[in-house]
C-alpha positions in Angstrom: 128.3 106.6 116.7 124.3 108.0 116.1 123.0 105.4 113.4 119.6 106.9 111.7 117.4 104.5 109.9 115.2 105.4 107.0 113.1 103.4 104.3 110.7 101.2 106.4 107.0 101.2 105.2 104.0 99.4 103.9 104.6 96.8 101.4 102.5 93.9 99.6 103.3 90.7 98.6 106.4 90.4 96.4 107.2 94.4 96.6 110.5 95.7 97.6 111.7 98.3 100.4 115.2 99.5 100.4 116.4 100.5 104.3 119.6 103.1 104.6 121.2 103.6 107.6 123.4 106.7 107.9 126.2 107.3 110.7 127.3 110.2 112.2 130.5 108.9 111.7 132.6 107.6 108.9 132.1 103.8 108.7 135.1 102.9 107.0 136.8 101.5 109.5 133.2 99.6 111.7 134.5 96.4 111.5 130.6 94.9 110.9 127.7 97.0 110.0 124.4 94.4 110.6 121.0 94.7 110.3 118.9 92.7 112.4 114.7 92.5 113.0 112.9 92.3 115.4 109.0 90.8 115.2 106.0 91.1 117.7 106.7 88.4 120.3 110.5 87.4 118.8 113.7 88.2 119.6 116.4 90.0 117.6 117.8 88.3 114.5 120.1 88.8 112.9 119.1 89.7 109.3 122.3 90.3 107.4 126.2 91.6 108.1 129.0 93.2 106.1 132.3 93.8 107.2 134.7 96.3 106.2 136.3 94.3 103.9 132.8 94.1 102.0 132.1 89.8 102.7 128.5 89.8 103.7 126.7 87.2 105.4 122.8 86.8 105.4 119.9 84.8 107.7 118.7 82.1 105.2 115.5 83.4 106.0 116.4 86.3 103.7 118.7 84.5 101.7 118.6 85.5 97.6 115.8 88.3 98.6 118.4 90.8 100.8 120.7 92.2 99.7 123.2 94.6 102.3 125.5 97.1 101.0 127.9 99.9 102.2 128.7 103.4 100.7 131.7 104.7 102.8 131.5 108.0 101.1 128.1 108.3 102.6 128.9 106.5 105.8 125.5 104.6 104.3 124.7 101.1 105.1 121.6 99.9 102.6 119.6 96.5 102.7 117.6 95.9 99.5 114.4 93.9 100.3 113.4 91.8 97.4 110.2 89.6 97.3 109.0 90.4 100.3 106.8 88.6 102.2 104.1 88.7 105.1 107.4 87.4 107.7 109.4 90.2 106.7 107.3 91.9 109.2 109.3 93.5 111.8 111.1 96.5 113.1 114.4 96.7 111.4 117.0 98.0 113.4 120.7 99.1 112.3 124.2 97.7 114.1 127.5 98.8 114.1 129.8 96.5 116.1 133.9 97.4 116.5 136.0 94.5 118.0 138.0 95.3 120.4 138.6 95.0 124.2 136.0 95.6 125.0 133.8 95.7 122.0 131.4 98.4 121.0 128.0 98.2 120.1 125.6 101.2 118.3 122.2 101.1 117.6 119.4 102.6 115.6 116.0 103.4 116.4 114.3 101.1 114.3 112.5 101.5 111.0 109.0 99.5 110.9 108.1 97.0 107.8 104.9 96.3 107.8 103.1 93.7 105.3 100.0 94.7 103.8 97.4 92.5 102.3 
C-alpha cells in the first residue's frame, strides 16, 4: 500500500489545515488508518486513529481540535486541524496498520506543518 500525503503548510495561531492521505489501495478493509507527528528533536506520536469500523481515538494533545476521518470511496484518510497552535509543529506522517500474523505497517512521506507568527 503507497500512502500520499497532501495538505501540510504554513499556518498562524488559531488557523486550520486539513491533511488527506490517499492510498493506492482501497482502505476499506485497513483495519487502522493513524496519523502520527513527528517534531524536531521528538519522537513519533501518535496523533489520532480510526479503524474500519469508524471509532477514532485521539492524543489529548489534539483532543476537541482534530478531527480524523475516512472516505472509502476515495481510499482518503482526512485529519481536520482546528485551532492550531505553535506545537502543532511537526511533520505529519500517514499509517496504515493490518493485524495479522505478522502485522503490516505502510507509511507516507510526510507533509510539514509549520507555525507561523
Amino acid at each position: 500500500v503507497q500512502l500520499v500525503e497532501s495538505g501540510g503548510g504554513l499556518v498562524q495561531a488559531g488557523g486550520s489545515l486539513r491533511l488527506s492521505c490517499t492510498a493506492s489501495k482501497s482502505i476499506f478493509s485497513i483495519n487502522a488508518m493513524n496519523w502520527y507527528r513527528q517534531a524536531p528533536g521528538n519522537q513519533h506520536e501518535l496523533v489520532a486513529t480510526i479503524t474500519s469500523g469508524g471509532s477514532t481515538n485521539y492524543a489529548d494533545t489534539v483532543k476537541g481540535r482534530f478531527t480524523i476521518s475516512r472516505d472509502n470511496a476515495k481510499n482518503t484518510v482526512y485529519l481536520q486541524m482546528n485551532s492550531l497552535k505553535p506545537d502543532d509543529t511537526a511533520v505529519y506522517y500517514c499509517n496504515a496498520h493490518l493485524w495479522g500474523d505478522p502485522d503490516e505497517e505502510y507509511w507516507g512521506q510526510g507533509t510539514q506543518v509549520t507555525f507561523s507568527s
